[in-house]
MDAnalysis code that builds the backbone (N, CA, C; Angstrom):
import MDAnalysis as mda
import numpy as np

u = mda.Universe.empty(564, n_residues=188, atom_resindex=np.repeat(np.arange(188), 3), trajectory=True)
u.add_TopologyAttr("name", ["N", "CA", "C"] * 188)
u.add_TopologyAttr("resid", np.arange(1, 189))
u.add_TopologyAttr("resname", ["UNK", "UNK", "UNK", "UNK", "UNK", "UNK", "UNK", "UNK", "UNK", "UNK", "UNK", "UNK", "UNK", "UNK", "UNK", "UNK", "UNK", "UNK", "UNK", "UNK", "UNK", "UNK", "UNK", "UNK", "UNK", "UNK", "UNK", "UNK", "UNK", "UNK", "UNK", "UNK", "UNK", "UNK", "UNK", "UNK", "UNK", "UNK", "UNK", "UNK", "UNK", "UNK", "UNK", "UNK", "UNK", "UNK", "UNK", "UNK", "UNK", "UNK", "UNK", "UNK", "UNK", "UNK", "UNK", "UNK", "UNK", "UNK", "UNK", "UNK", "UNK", "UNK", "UNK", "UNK", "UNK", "UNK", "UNK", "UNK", "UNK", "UNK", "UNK", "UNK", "UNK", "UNK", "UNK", "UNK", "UNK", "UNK", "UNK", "UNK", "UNK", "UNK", "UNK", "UNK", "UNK", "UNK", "UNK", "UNK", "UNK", "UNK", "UNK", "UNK", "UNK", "UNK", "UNK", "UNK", "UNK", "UNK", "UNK", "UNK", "UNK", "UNK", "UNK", "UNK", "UNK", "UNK", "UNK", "UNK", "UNK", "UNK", "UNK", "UNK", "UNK", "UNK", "UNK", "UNK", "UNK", "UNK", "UNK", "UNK", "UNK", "UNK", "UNK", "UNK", "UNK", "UNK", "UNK", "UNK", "UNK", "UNK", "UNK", "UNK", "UNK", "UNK", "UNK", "UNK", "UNK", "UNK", "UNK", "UNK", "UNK", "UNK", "UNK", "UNK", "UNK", "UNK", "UNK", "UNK", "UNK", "UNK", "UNK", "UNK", "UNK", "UNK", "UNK", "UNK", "UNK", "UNK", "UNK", "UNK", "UNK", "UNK", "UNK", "UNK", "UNK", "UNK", "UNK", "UNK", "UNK", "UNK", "UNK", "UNK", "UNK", "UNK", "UNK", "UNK", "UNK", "UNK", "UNK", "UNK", "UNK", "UNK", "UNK", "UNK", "UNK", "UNK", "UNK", "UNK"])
u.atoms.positions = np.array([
    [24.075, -10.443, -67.855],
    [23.983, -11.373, -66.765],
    [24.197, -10.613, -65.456],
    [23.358, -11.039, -64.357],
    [23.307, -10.239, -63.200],
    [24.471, -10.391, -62.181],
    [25.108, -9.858, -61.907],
    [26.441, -10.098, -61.134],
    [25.918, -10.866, -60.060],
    [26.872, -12.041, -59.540],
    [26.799, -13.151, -58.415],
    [26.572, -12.153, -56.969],
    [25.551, -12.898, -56.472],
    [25.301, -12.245, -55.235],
    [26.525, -13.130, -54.137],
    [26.837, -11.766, -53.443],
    [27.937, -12.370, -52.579],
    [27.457, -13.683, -51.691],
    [28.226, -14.094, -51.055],
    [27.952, -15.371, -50.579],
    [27.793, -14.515, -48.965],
    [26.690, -14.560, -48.013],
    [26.158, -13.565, -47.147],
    [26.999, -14.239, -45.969],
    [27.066, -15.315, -45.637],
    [27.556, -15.793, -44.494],
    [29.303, -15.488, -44.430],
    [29.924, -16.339, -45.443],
    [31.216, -15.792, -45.545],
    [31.604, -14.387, -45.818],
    [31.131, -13.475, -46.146],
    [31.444, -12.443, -46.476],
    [31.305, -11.475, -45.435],
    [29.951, -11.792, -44.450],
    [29.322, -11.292, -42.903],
    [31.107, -11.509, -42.017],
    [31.294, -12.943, -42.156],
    [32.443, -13.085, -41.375],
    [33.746, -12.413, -41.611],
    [33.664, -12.004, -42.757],
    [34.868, -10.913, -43.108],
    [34.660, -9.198, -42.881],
    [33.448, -9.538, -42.309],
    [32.830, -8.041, -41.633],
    [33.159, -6.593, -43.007],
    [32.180, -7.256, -44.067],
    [31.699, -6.612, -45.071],
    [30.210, -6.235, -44.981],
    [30.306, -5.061, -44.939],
    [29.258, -4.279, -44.698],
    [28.111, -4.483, -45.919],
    [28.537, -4.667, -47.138],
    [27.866, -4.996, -48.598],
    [27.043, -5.860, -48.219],
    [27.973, -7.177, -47.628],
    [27.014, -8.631, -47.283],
    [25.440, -7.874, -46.125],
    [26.401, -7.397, -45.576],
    [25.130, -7.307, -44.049],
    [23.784, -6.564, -44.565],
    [24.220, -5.508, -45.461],
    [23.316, -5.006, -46.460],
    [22.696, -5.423, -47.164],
    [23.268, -6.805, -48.284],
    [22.437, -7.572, -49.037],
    [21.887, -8.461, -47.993],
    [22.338, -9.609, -46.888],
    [20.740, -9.769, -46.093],
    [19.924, -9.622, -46.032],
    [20.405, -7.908, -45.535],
    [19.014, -7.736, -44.797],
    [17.784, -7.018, -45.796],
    [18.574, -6.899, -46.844],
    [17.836, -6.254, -47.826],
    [16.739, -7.599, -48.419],
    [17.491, -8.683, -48.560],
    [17.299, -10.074, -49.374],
    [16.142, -10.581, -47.875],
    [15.868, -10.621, -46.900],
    [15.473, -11.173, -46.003],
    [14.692, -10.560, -44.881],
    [15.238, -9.467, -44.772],
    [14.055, -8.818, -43.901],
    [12.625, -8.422, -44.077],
    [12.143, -8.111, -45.569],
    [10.845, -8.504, -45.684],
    [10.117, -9.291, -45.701],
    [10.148, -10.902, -45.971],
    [9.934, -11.816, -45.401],
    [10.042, -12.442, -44.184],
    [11.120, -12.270, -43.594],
    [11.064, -12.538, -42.307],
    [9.804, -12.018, -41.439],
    [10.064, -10.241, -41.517],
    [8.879, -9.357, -41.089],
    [7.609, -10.293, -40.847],
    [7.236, -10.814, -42.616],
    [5.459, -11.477, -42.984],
    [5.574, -12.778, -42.149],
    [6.641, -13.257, -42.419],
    [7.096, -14.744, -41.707],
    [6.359, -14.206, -40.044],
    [6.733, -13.299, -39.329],
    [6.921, -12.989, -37.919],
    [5.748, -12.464, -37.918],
    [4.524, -12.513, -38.515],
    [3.558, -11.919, -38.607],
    [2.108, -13.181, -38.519],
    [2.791, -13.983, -38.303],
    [1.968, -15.475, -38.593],
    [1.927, -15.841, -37.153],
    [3.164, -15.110, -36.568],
    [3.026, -15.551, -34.941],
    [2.928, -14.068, -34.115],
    [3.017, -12.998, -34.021],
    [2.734, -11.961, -33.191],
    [1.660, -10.685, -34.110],
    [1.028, -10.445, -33.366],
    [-0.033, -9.591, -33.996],
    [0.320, -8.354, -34.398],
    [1.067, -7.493, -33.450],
    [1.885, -5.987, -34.134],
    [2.792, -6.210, -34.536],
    [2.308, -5.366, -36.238],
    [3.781, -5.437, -37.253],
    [5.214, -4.706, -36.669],
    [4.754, -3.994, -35.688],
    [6.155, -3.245, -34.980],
    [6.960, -4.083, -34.329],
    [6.240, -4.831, -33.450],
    [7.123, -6.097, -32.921],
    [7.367, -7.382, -33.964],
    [6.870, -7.489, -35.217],
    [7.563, -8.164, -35.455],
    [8.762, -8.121, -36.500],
    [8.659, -6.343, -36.807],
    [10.095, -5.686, -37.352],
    [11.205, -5.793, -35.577],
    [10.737, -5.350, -34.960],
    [11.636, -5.180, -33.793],
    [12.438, -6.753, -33.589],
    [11.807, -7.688, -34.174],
    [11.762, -8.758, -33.801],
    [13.507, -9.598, -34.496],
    [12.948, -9.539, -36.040],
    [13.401, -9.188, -37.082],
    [14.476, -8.790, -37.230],
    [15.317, -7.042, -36.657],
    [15.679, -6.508, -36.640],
    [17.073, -6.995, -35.836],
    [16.405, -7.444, -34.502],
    [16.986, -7.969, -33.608],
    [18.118, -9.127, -33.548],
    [17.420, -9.964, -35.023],
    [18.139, -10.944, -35.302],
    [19.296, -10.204, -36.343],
    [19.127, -9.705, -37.522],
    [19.850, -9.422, -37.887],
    [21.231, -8.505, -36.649],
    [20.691, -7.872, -35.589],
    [21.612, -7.152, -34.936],
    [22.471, -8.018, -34.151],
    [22.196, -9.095, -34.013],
    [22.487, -10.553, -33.374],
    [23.592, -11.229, -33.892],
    [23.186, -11.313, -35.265],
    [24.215, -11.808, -36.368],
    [25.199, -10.806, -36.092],
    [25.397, -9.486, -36.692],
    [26.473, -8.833, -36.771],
    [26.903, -8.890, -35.849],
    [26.709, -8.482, -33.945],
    [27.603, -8.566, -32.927],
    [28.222, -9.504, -32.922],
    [27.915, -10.828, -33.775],
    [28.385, -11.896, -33.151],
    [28.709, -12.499, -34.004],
    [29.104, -12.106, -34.908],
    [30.079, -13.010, -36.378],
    [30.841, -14.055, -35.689],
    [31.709, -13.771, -35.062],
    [32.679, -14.512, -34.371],
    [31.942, -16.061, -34.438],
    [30.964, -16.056, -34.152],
    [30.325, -17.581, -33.871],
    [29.429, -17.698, -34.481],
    [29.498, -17.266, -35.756],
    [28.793, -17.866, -37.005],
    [29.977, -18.368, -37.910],
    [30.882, -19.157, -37.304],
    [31.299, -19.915, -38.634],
    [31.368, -20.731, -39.595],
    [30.511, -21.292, -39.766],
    [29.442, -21.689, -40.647],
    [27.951, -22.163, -40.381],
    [27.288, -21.861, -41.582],
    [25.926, -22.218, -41.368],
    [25.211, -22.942, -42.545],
    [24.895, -24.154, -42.645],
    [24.670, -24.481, -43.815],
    [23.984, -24.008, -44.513],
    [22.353, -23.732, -43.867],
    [21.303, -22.967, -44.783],
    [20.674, -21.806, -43.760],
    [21.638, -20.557, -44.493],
    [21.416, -19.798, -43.592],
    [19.800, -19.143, -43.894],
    [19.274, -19.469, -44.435],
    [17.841, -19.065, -44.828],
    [17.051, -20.023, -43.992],
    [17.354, -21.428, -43.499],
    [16.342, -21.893, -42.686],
    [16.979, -21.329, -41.478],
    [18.127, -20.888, -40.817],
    [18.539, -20.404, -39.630],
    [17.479, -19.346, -39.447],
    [17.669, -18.132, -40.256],
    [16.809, -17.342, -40.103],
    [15.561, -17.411, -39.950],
    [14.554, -18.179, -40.445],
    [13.391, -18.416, -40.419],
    [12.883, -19.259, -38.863],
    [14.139, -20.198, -38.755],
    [13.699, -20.757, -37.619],
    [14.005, -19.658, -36.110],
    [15.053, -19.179, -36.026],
    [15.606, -17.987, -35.299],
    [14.591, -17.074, -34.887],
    [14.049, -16.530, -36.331],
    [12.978, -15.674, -36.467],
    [11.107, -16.340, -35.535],
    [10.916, -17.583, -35.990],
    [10.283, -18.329, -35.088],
    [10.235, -18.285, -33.623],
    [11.255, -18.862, -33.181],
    [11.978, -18.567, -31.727],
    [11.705, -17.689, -30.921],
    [12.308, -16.783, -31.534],
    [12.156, -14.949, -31.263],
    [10.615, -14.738, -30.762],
    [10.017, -15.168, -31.884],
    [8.319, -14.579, -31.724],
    [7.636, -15.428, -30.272],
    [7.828, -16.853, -30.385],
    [7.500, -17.585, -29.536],
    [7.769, -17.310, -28.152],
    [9.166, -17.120, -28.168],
    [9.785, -16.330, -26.974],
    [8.896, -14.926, -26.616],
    [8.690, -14.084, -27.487],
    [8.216, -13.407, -27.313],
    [6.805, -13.004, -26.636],
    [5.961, -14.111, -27.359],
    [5.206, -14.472, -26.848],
    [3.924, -14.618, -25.338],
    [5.468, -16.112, -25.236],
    [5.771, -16.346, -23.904],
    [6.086, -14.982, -22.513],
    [6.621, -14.414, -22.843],
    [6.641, -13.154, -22.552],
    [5.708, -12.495, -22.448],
    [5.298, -11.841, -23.374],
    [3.624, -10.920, -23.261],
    [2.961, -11.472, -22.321],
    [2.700, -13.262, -22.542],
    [1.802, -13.825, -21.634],
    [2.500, -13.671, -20.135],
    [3.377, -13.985, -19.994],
    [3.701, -13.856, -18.465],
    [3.555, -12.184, -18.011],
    [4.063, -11.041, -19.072],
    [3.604, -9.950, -18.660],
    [2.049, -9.495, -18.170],
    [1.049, -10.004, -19.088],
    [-0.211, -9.756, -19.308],
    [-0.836, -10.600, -17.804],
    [-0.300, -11.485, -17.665],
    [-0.782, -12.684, -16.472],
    [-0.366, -11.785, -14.661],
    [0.964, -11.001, -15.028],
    [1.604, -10.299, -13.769],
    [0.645, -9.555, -13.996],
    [-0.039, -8.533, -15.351],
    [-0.257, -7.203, -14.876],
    [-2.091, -6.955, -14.495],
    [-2.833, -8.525, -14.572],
    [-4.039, -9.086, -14.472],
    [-3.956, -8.740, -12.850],
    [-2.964, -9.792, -12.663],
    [-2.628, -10.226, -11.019],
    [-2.132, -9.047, -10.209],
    [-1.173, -8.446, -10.645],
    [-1.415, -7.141, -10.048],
    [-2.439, -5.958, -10.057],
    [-3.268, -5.772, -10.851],
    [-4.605, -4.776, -10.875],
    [-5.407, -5.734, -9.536],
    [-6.020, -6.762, -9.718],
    [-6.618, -7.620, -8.905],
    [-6.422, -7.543, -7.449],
    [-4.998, -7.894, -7.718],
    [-4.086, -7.713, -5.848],
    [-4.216, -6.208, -5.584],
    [-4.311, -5.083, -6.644],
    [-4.437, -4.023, -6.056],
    [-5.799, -3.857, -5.677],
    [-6.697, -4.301, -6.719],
    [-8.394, -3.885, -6.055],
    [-8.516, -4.644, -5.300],
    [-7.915, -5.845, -4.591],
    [-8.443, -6.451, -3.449],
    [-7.645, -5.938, -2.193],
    [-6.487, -5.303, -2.200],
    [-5.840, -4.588, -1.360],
    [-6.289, -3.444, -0.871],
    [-6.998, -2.602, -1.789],
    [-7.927, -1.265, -1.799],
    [-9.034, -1.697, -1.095],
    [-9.843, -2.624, -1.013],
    [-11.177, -2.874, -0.683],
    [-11.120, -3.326, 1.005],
    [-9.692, -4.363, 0.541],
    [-9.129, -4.442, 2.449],
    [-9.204, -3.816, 3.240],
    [-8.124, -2.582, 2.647],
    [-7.543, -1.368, 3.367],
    [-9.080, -0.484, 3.654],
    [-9.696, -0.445, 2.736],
    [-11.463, 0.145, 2.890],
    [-12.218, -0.552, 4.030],
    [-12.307, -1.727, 4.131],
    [-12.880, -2.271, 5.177],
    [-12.465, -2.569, 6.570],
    [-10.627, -2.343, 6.525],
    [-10.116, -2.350, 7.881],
    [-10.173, -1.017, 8.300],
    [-10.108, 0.229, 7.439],
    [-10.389, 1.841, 7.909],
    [-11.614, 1.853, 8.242],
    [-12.926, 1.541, 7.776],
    [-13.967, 1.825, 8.143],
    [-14.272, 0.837, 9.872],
    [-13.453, -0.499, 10.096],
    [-13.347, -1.734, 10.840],
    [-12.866, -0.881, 12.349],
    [-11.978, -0.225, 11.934],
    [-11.204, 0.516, 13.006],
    [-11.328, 1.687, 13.440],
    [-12.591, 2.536, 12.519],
    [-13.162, 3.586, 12.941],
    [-14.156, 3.421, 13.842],
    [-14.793, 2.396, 13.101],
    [-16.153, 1.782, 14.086],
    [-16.073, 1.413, 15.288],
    [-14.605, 0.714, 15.610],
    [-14.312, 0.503, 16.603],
    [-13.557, 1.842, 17.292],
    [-13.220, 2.680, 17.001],
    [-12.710, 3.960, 17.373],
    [-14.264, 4.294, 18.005],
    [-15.129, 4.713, 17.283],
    [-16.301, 5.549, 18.016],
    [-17.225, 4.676, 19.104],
    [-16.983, 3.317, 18.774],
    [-18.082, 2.552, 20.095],
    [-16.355, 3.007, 21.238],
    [-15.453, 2.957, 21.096],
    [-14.782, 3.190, 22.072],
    [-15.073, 4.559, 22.928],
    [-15.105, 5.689, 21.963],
    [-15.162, 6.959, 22.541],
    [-16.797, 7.072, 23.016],
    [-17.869, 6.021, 22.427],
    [-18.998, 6.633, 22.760],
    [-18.811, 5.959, 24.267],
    [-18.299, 5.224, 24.902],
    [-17.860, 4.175, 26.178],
    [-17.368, 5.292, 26.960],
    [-16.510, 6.352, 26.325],
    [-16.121, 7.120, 27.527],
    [-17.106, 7.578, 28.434],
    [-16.070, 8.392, 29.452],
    [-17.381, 9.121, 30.391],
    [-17.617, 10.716, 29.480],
    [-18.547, 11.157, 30.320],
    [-19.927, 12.573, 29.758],
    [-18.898, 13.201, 29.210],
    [-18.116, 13.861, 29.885],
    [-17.300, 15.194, 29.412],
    [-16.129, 14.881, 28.190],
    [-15.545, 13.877, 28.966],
    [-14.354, 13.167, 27.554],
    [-15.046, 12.715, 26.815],
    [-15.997, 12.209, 26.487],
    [-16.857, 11.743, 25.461],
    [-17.151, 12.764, 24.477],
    [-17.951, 13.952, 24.973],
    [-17.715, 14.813, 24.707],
    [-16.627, 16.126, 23.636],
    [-15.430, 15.838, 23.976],
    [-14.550, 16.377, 23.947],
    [-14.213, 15.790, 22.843],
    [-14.107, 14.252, 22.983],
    [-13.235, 13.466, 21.472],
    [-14.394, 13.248, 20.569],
    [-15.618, 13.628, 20.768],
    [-16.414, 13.766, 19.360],
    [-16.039, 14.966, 18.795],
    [-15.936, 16.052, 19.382],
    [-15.422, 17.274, 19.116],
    [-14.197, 17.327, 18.466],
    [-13.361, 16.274, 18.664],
    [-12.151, 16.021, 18.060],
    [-12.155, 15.671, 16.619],
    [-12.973, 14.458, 17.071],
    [-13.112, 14.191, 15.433],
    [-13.659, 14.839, 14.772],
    [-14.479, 15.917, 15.011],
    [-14.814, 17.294, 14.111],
    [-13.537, 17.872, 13.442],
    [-12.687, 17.687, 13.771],
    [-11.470, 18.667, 13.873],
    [-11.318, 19.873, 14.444],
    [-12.036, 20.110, 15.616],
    [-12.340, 21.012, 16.355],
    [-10.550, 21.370, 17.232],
    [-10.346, 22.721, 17.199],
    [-8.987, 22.753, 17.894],
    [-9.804, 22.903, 19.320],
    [-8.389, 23.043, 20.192],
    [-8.873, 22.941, 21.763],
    [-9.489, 24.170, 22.208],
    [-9.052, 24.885, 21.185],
    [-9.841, 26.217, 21.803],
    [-11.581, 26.164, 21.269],
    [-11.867, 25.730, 20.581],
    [-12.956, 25.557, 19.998],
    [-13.610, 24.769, 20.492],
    [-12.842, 23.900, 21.108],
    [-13.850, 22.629, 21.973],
    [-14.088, 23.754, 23.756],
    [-13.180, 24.093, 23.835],
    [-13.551, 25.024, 25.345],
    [-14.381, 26.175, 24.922],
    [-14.148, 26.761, 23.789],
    [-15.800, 27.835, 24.090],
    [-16.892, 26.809, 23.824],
    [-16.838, 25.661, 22.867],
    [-18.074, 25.116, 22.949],
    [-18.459, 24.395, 24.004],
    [-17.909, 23.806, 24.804],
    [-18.442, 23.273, 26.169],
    [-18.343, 23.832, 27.433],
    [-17.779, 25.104, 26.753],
    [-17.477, 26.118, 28.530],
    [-16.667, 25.798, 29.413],
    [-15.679, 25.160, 28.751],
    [-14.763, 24.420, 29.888],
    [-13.407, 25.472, 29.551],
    [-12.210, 25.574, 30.385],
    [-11.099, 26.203, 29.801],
    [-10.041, 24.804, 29.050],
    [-9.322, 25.903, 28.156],
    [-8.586, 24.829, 27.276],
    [-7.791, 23.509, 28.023],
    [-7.211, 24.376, 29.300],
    [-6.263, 23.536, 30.082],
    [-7.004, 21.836, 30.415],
    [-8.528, 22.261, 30.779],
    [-9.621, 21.393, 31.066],
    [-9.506, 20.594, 30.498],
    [-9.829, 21.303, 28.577],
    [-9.814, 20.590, 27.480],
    [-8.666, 19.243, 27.202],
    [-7.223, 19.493, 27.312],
    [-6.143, 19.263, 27.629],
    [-6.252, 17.841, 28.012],
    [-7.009, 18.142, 29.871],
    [-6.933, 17.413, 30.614],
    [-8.242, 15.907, 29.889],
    [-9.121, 16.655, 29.688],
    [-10.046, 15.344, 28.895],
    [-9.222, 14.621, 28.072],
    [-8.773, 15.472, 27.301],
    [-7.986, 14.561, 25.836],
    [-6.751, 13.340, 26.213],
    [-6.341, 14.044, 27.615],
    [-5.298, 13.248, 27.925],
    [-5.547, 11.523, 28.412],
    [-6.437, 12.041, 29.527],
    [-7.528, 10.809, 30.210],
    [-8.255, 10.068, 29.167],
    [-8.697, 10.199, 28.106],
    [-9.550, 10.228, 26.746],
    [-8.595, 9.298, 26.632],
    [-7.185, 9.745, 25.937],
    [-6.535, 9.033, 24.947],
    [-5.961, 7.192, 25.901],
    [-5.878, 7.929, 27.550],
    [-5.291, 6.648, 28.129],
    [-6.235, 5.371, 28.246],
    [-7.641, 6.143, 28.198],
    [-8.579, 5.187, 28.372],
    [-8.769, 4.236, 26.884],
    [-8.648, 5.159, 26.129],
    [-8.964, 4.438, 24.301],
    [-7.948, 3.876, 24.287],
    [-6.651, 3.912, 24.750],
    [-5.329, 2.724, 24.615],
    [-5.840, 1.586, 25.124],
    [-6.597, 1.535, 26.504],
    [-6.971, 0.586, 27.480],
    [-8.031, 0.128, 26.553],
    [-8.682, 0.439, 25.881],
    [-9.523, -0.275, 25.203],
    [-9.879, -1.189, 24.077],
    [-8.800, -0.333, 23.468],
    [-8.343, -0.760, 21.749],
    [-7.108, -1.385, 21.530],
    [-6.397, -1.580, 22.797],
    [-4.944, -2.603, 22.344],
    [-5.096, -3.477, 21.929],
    [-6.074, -4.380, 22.222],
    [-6.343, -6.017, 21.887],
    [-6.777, -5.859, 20.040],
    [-7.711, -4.503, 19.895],
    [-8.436, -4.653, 19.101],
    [-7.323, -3.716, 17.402],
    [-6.850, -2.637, 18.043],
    [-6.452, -2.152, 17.089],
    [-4.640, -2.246, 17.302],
    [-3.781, -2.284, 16.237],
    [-2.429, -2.665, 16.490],
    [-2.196, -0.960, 17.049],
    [-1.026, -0.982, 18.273],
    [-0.564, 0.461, 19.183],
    [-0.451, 1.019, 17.811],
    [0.769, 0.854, 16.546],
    [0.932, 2.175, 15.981],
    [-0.241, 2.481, 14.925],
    [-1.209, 2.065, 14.877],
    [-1.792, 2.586, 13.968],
    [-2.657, 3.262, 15.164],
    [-3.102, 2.611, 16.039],
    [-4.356, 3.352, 17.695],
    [-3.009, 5.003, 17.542],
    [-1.788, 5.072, 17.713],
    [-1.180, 5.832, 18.042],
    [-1.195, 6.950, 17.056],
    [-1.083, 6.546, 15.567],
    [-1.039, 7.646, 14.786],
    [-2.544, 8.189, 14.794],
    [-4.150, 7.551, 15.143],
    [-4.960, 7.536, 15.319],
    [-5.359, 8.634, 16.036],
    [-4.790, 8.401, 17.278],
    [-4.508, 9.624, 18.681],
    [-3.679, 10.967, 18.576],
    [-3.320, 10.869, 17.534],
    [-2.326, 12.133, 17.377],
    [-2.985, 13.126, 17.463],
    [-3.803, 14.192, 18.391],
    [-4.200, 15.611, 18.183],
    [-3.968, 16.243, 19.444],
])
């Protein structure tokens, strides 16, 4: 005759390691298939599983009795997945909404850079001959010395365009472009 299987609940509460062993031995493979009816990876629904049993042991204290601890588990085990669930979906729903908010943030940021360039060059093409001049040369990335051998002017000259240049494109573009971005704009 097969020796009496301990009684799992009372014996858990006397923090016998045998019991916690026969559980999970007696119950965790089913549970697993059980948790498999509601989440699609078998990893999460050992993790799942697992969890409960780790649940039980921290917390003997407030398991003092349970009538049928086999529907606890099953329903527990339920819970878990559902919860779980619920979860994925709210993850999966944030991480939709965030790709989205990012490609529509990207496409923004694309159309206010190109918005504010456009308006950068009808500004500079507005200047007068020589500063006009000078800040196309700029936006080459042309240094100042490079803009004075190419227009024959001396650098100091150069200097002097860029300066007049930049006060006039403030006067032009405040309404249109916000100062610190016109400002980091102007930086050369």
């Amino acid at each position: 005759m097969p020796a009496p299987s301990p009684s799992p609940l009372h014996d858990i509460l006397r923090y016998d390691d045998v019991a916690v062993k026969f559980l999970f031995e007696h119950y965790y493979v089913p549970l697993v298939i059980f948790a498999k009816n509601y989440l699609p990876d078998i990893e999460d629904c050992k993790d799942v599983v697992q969890g409960i049993f780790l649940h039980i042991v921290e917390n003997r204290e407030k398991f003092t009795s349970i009538d049928n601890l086999k529907a606890y588990l099953y329903q527990t085990t339920q819970n878990r997945c559902l919860k779980q669930l619920r979860h994925e979906g709210v993850k999966q729903r944030y991480i939709f909404e965030s790709q989205a908010m990012g490609e529509e943030a990207f496409y923004l940021d694309h159309i206010l850079e190109e918005e504010v360039y456009t308006q950068l060059i009808r500004a500079i093409d507005a200047l007068p001959g020589q500063c006009r001049k000078v800040f196309r040369l700029v936006l080459e990335n042309k240094s100042n010395q490079e803009i004075a051998e190419i227009l024959s002017l001396s650098v100091e000259t150069v200097k002097s365009y860029k300066k007049q240049g930049k006060a006039l494109l403030y006067k032009r573009l405040k309404d249109v472009i916000p100062l610190a971005l016109l400002t980091s704009i102007l930086q050369f």
